[in-house]
Backbone bond lengths (Angstrom), bond angles and torsions (degrees), N, CA, C in turn:
res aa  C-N    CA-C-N  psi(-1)  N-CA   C-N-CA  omega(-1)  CA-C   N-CA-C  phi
1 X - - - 1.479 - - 1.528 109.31 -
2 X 1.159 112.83 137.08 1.403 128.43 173.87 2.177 128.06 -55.22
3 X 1.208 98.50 89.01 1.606 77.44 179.73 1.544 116.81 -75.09
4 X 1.430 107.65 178.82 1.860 109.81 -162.07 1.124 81.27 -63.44
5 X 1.067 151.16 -88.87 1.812 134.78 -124.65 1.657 103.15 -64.19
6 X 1.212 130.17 -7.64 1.410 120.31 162.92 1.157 107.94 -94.62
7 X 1.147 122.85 -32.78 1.572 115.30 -176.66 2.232 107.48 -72.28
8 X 0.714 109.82 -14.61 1.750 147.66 -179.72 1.978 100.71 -65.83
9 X 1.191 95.43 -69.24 1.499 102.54 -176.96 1.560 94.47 -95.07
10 X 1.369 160.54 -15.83 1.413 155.84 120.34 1.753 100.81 -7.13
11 X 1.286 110.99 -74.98 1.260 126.28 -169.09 2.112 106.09 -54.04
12 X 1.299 102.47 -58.03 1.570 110.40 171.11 1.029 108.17 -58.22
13 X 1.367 139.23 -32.90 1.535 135.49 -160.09 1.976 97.07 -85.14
14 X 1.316 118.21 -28.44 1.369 127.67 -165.18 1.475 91.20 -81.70
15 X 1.880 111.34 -48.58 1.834 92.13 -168.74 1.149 109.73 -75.67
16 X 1.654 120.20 -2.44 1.507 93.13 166.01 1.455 114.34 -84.25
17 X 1.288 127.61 -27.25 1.172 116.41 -166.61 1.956 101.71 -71.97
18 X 1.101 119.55 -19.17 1.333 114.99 -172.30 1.983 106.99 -82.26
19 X 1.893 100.49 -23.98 1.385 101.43 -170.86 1.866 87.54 -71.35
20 X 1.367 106.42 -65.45 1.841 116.97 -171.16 1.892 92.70 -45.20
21 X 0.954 158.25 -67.98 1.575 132.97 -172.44 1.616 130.42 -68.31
22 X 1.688 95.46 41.93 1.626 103.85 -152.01 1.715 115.41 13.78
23 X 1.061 124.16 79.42 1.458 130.17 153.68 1.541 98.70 -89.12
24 X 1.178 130.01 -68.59 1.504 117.23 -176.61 1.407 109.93 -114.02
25 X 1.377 95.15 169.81 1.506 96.67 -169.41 1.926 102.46 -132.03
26 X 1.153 115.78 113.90 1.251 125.08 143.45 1.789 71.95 80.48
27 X 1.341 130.35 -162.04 2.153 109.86 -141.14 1.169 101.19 -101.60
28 X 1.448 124.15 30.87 1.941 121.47 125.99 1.209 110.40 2.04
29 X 1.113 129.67 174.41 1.444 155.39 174.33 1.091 133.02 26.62
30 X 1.504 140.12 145.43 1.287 128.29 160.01 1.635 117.06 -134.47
31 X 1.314 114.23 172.24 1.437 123.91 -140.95 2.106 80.12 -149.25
32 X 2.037 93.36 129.03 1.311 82.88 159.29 1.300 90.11 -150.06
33 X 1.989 122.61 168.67 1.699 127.63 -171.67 1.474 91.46 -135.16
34 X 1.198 115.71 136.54 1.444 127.50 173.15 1.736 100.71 -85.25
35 X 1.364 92.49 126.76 1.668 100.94 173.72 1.380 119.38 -90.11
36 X 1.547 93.37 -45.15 1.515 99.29 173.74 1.615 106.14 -157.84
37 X 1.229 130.00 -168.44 1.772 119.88 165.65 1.716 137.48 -39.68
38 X 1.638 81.51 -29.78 1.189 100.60 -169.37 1.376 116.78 -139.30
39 X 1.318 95.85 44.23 1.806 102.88 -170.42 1.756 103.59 -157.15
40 X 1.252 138.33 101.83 1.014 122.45 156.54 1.692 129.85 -133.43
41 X 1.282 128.41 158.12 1.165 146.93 -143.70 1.750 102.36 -99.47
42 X 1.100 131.77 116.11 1.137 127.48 171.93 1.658 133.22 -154.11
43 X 1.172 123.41 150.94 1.558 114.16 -170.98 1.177 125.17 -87.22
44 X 1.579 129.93 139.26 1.424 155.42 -146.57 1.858 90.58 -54.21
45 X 1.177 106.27 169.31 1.539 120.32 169.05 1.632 89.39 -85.47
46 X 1.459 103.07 -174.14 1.195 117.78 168.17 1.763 139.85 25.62
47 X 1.233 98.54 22.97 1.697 113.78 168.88 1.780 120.22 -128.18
48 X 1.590 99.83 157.63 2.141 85.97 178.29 1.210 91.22 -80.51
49 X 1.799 82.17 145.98 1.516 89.68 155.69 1.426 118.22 -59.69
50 X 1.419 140.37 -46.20 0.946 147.89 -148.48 1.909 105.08 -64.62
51 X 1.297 107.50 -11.81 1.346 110.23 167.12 1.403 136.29 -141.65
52 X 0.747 100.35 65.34 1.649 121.94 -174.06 1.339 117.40 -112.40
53 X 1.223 125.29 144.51 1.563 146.82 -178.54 1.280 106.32 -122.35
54 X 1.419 119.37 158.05 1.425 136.55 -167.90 1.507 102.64 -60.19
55 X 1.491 134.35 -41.16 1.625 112.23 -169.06 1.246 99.57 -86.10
56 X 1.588 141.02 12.69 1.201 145.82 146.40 1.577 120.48 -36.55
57 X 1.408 121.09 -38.93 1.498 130.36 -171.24 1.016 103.46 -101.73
58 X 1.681 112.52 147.13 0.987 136.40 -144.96 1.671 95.39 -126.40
59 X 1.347 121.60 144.38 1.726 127.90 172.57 1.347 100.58 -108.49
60 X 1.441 102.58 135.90 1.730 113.86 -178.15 1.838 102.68 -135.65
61 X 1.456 110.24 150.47 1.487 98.83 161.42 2.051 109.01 -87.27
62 X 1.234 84.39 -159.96 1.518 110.22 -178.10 1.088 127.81 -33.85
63 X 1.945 99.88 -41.93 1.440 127.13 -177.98 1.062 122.62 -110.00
64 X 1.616 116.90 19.67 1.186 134.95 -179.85 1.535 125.70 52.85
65 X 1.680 105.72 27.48 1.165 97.01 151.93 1.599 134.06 -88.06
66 X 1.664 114.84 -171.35 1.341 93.91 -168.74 1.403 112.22 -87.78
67 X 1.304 129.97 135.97 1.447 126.62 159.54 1.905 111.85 -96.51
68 X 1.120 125.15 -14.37 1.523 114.92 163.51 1.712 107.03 175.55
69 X 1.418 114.21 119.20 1.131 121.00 -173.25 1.988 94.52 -131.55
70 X 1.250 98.57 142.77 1.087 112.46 163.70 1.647 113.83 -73.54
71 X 1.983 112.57 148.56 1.762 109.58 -177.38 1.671 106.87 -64.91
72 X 1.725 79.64 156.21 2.002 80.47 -151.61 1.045 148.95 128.39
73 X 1.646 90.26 -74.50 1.849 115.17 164.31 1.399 119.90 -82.01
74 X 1.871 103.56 154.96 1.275 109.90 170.88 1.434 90.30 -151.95
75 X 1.309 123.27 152.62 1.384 138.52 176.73 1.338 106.65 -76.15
76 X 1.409 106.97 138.47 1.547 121.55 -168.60 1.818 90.18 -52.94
77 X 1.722 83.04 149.95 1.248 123.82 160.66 1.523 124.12 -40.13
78 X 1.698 103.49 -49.56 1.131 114.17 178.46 1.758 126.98 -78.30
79 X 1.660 116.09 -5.32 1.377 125.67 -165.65 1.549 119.98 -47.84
80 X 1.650 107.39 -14.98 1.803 124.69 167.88 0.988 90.18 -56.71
81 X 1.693 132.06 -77.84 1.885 113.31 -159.76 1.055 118.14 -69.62
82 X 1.603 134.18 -6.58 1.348 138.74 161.31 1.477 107.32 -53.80
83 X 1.562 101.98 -80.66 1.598 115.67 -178.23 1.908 116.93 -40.15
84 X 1.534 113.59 -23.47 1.311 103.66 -163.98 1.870 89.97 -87.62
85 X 1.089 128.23 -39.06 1.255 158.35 176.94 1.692 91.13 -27.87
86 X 1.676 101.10 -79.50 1.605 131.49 168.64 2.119 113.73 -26.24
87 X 1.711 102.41 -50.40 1.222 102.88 -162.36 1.725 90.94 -102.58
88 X 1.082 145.02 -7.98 1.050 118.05 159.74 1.651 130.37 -111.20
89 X 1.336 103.32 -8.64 1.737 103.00 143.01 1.291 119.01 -115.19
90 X 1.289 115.88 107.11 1.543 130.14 165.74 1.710 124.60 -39.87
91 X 1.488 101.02 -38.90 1.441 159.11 -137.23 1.941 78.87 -72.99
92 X 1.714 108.19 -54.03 1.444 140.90 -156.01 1.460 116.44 -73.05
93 X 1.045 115.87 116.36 1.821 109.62 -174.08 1.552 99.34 -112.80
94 X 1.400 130.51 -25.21 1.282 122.66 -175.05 1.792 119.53 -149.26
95 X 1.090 125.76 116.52 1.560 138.78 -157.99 1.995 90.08 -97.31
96 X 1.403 113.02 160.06 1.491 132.12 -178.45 1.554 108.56 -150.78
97 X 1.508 139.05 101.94 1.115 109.67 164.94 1.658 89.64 -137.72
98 X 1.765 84.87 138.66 1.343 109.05 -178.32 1.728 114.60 -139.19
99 X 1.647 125.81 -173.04 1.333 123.79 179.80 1.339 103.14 -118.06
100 X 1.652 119.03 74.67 1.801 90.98 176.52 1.201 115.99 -103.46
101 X 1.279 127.87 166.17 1.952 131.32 -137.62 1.233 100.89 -48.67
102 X 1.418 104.78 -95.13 1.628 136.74 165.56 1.533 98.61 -0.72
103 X 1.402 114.04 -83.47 1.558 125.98 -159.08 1.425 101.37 -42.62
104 X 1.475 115.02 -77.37 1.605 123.01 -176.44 1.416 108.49 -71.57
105 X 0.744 134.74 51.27 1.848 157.20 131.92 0.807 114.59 -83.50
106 X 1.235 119.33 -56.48 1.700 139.62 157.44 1.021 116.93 -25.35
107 X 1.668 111.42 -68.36 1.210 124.82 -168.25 1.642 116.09 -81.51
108 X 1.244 127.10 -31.60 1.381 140.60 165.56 1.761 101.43 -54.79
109 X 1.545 120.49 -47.47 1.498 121.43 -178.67 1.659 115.58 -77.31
110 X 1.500 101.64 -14.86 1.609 105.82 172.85 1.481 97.27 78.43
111 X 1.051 143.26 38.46 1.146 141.66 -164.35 2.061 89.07 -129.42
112 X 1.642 120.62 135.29 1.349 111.70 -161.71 1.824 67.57 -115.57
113 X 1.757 101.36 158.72 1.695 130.08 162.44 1.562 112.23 -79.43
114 X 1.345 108.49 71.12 1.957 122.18 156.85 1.018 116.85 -108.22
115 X 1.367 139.05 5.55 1.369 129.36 -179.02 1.471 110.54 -73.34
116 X 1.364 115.94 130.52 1.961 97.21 -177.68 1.716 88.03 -115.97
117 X 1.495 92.19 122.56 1.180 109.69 177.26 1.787 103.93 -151.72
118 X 1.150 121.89 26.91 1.365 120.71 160.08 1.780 103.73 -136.20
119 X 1.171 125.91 165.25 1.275 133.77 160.01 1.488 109.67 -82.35
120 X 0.991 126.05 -42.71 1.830 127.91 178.42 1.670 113.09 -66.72
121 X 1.395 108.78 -22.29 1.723 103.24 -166.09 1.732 93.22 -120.74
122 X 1.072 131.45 -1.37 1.860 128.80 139.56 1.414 100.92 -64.03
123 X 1.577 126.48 -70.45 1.032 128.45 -162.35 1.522 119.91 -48.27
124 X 1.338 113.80 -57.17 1.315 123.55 -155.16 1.943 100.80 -117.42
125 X 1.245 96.36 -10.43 2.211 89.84 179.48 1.451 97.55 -113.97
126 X 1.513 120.26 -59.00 1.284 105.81 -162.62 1.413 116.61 92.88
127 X 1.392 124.65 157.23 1.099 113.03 169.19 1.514 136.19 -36.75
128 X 1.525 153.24 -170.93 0.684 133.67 159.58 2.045 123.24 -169.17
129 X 1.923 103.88 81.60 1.232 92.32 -142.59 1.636 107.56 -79.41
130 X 1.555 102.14 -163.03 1.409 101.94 154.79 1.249 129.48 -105.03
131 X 1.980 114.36 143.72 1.280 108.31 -170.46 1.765 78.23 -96.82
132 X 1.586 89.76 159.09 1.641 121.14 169.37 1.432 100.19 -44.15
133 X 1.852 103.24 152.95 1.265 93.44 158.34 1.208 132.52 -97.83
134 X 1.124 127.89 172.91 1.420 137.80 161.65 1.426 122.78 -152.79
135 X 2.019 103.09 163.89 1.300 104.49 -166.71 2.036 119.92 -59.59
136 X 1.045 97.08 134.17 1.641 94.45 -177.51 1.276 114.38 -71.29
137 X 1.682 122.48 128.98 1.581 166.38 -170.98 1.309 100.22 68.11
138 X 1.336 109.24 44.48 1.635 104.17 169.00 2.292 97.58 -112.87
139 X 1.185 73.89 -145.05 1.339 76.41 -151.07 1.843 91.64 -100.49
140 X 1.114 98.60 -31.86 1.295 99.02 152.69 1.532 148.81 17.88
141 X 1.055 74.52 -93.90 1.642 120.18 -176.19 2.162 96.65 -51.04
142 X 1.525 92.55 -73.07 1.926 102.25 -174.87 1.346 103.11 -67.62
143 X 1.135 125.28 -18.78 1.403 125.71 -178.09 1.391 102.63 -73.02
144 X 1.383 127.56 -61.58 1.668 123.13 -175.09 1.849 108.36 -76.51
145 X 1.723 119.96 -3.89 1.323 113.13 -175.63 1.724 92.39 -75.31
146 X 1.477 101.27 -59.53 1.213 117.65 -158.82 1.905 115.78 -31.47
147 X 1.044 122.35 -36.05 1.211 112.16 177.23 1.421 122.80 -75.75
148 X 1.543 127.47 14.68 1.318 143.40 -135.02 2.069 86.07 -145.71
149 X 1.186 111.21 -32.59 1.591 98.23 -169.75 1.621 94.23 -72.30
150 X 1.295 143.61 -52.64 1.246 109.43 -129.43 1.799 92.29 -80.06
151 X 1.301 133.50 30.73 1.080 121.44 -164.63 1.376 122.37 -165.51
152 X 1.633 100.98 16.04 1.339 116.36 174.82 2.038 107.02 -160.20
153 X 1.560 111.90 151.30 1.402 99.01 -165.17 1.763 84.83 -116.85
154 X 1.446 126.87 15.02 1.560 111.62 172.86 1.855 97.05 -155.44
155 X 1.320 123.88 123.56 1.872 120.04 159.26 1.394 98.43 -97.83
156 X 1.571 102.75 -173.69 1.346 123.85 169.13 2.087 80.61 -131.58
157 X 1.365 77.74 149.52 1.195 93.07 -167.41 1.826 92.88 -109.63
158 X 1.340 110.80 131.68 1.587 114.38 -171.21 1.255 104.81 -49.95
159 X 1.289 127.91 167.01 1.350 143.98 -172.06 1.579 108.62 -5.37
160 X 1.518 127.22 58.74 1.205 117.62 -176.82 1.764 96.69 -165.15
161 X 1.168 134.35 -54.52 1.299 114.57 -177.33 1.969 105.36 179.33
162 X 1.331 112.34 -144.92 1.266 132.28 160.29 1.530 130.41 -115.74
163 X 1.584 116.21 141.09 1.320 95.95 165.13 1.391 99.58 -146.78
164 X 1.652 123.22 146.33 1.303 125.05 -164.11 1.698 93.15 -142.68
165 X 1.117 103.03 157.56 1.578 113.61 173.57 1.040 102.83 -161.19
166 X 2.000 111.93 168.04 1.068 104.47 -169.20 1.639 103.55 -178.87
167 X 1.430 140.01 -148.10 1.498 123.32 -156.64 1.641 84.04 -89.00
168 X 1.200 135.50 -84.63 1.453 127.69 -168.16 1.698 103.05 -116.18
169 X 1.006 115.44 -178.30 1.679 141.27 -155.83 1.452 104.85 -52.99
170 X 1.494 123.98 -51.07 1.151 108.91 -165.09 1.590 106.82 -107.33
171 X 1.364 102.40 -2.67 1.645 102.90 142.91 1.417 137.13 -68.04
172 X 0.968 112.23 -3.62 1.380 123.34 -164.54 1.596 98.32 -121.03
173 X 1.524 115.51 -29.04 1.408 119.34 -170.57 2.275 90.97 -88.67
174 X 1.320 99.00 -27.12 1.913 88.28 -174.56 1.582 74.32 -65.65
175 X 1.201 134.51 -92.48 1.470 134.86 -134.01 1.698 118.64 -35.61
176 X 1.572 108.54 -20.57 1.302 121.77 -177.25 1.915 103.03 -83.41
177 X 1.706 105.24 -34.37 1.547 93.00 161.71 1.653 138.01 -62.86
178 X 1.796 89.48 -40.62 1.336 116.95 170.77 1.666 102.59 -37.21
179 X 1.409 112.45 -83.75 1.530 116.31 -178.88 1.412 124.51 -22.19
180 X 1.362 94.02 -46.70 1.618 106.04 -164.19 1.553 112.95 -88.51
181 X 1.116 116.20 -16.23 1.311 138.59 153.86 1.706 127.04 -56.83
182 X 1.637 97.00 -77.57 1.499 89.27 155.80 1.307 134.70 -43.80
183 X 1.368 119.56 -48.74 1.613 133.15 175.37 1.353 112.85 -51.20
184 X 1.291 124.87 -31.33 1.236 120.95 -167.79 1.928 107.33 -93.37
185 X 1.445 90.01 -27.96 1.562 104.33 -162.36 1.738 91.09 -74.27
186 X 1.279 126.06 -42.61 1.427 131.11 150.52 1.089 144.54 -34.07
187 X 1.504 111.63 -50.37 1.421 134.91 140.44 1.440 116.78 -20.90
188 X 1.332 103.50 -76.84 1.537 112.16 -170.78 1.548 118.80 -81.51
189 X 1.826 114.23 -3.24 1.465 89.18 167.15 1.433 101.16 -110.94
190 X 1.391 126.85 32.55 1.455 145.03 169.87 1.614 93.46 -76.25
191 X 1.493 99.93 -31.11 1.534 104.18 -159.94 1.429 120.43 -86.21
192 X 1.124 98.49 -21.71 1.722 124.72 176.94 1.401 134.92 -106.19
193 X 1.610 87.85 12.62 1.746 118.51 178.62 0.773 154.17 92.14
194 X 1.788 91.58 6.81 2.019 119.75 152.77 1.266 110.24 133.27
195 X 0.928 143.59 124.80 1.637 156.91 -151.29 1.802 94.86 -86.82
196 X 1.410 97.23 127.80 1.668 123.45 179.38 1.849 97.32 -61.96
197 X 1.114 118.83 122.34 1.249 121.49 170.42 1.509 120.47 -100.57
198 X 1.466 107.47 134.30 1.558 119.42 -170.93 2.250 102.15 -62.04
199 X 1.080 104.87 139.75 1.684 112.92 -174.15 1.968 77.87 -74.13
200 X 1.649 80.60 178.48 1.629 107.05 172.97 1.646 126.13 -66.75
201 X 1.546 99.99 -38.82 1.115 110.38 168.62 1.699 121.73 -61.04
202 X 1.269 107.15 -52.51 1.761 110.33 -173.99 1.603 100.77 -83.00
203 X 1.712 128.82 8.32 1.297 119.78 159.04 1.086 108.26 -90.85
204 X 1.384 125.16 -33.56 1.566 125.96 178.09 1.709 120.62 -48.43
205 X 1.661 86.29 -53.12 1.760 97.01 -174.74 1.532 104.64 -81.15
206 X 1.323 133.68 0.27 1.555 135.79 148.82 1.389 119.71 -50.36
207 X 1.757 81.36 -67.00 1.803 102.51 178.36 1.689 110.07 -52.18
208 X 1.859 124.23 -39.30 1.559 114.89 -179.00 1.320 96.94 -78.60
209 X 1.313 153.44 -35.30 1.886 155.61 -164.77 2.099 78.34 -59.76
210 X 0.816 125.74 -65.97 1.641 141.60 175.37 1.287 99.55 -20.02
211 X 1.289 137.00 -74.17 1.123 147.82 -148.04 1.371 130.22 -118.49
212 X 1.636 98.99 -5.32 1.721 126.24 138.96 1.510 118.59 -67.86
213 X 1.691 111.44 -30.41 1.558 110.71 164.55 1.016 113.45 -80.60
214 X 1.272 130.64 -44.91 1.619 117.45 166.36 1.692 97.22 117.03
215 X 1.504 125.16 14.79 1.542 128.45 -144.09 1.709 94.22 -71.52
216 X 1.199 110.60 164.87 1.901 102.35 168.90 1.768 115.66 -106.49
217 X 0.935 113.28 162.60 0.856 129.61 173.89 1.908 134.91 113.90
218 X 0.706 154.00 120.55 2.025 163.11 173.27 1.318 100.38 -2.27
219 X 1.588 130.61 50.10 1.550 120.64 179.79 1.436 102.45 -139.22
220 X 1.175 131.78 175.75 1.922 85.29 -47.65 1.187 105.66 -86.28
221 X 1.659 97.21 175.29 1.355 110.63 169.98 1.238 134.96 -42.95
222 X 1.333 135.15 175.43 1.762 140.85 176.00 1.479 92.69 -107.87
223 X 1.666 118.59 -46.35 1.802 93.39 -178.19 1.295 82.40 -131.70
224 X 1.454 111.42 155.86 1.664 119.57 165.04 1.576 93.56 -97.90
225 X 1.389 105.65 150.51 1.644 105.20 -151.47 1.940 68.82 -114.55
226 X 1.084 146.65 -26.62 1.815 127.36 168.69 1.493 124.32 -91.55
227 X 1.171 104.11 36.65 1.640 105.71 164.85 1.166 98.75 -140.26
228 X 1.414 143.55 78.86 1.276 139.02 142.02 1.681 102.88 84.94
229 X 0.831 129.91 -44.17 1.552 140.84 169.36 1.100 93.69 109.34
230 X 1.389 107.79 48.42 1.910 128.25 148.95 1.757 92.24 -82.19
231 X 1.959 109.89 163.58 1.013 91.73 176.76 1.807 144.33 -87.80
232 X 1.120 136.77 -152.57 1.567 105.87 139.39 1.201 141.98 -12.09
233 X 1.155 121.47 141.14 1.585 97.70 -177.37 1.575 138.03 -12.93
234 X 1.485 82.86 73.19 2.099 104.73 173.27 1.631 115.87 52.07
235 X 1.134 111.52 4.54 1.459 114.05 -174.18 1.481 107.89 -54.61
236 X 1.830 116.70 -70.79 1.139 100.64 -157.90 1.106 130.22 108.84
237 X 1.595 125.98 -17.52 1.771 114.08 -163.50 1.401 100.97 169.68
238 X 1.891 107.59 47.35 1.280 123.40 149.28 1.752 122.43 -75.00
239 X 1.574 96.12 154.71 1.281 96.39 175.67 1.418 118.28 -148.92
240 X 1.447 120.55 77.86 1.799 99.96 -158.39 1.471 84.51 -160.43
241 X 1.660 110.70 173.10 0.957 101.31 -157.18 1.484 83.00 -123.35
242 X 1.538 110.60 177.50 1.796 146.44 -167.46 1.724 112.10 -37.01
243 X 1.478 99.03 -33.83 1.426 97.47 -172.13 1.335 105.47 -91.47
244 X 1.126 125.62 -3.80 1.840 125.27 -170.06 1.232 106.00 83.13
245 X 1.762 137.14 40.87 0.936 119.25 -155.54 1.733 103.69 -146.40
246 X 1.518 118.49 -8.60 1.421 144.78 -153.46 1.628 100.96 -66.48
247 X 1.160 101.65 178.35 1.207 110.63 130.70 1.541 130.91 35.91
248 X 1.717 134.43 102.43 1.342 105.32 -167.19 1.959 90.06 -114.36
249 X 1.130 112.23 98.89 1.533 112.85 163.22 1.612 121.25 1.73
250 X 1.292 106.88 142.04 1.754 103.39 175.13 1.358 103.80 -86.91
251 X 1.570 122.97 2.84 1.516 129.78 158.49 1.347 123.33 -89.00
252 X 0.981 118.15 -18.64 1.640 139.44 172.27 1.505 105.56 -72.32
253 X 1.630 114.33 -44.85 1.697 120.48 -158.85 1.326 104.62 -68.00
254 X 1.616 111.08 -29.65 1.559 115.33 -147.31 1.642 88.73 -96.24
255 X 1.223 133.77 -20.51 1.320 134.35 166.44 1.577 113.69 -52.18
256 X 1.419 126.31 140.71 1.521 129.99 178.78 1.642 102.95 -79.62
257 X 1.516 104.36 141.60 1.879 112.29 177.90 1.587 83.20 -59.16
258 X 0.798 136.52 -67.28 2.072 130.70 -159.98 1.564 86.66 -38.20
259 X 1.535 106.00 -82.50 1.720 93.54 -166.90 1.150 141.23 -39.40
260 X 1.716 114.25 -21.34 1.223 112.27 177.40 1.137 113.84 -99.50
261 X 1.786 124.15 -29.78 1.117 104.86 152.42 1.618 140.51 -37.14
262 X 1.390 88.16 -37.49 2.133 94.18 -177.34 1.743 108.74 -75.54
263 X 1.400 101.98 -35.18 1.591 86.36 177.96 1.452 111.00 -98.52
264 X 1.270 133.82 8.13 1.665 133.90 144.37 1.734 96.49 -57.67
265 X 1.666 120.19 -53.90 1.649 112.61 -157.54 1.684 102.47 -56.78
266 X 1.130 118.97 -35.61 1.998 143.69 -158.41 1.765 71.14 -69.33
267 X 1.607 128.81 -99.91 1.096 136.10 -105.96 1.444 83.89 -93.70
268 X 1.602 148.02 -37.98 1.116 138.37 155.11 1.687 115.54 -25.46
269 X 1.616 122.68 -47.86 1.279 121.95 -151.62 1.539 102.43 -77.84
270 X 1.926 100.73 -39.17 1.333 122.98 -177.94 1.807 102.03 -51.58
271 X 1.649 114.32 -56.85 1.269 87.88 -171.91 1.721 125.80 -92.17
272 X 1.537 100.73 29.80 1.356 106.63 174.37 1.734 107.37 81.36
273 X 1.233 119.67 22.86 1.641 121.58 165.21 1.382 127.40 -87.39
């Protein structure tokens, strides 16, 4: 198990990797790790991530006050949408919110990430809408996420950025690539005259490869609350429950254990499991 001063430079080692893939720019973003119920780990207001050292982070409780900051520091501005993040998935050991290009394009165009047009970002992202905006370090902000956790593990936050979380740190830091990945990969076949969309059937047997891995986290959803209150990616005729684990489709049944074993072995390797 990890003590704080690794989890400390864990946390620094992530804002650089989020400053180096321009996700934020100049002291953008913040990054927080649950230690325990009542203990969590999070980065200063007003510095880049991209350069930070361990007495940089700041310890807060529940309610985001301070429990120990080095002179200097103060815990981001933003630690409300962390903390609301924290108290309504338990589930959650580590929160990411940052601005990377692609994604908040998205979110600036009001346009939410449901298109299923990869096998890796059905499987492992899920839809991914937008929460409303609001003014930043107000209250805002967790107030319009909050109806969005029990049923999604990444938003774009309206005209402002991304935020993804997830079981620990660098789970929570892939899902912030994930986003920005899909978004972009979207982007560009927007550009080439509109991205081929997966039918109902080959989302279904995505969605069971999902829950043959056993992965954690609120994916997918039962309704995507930004498409009309059509469902998840347009399917229509899910049935499973919260953990990814429900339910095995009457499209799933008619599939052979060999086949799904072989394309669970493919899409496992693809996302590095």
């Amino acid at each position: 198990m990890q003590n704080e001063f690794e989890i400390k430079k864990q946390i620094c080692d992530i804002g650089k990797r989020i400053y180096n893939r321009n996700m934020v720019a100049a002291n953008d973003g913040n990054i927080s790790v649950k230690l325990n119920d009542h203990e969590f780990l999070c980065t200063p207001t007003g510095v880049s991530k991209g350069f930070m050292t361990p007495e940089y982070i700041c310890k807060v409780d529940e309610n985001g006050n301070v429990i120990q900051a080095n002179k200097g520091f103060k815990p981001s501005s933003e630690i409300k949408m962390h903390m609301r993040v924290y108290a309504k998935r338990p589930d959650v050991g580590a929160v990411v919110h940052a601005h990377p290009t692609f994604a908040t394009s998205f979110a600036i165009a009001g346009i939410p990430l449901t298109q299923p047009i990869m096998p890796e970002a059905v499987i492992a992202l899920g839809c991914v809408p937008i929460a409303e905006y609001g003014t930043p370090s107000t209250m805002e902000i967790p107030d319009n996420v909050e109806k969005y956790l029990p049923y999604y593990d990444a938003v774009l936050l309206e005209s402002h950025g991304a935020l993804t979380w997830s079981t620990d740190l660098l789970a929570a830091y892939h899902k912030m690539e994930s986003v920005e990945f899909y978004a972009e990969l979207l982007y560009k076949s927007k550009m080439l005259g509109g991205p081929k969309e997966f039918d109902k059937n080959t989302i279904e047997k995505l969605y069971e490869i999902r829950r043959q891995m056993g992965l954690p986290g609120k994916h997918p959803a039962n309704l995507c609350m930004n498409k009309d209150t059509k469902n998840c990616h347009n399917c229509g005729c899910h049935s499973h429950s919260d953990n990814g684990t429900g339910s095995v489709s009457s499209i799933a049944k008619s599939a052979s254990p060999e086949v799904v074993a072989e394309i669970t072995k493919k899409v496992m390797q693809q996302l590095g499991l």
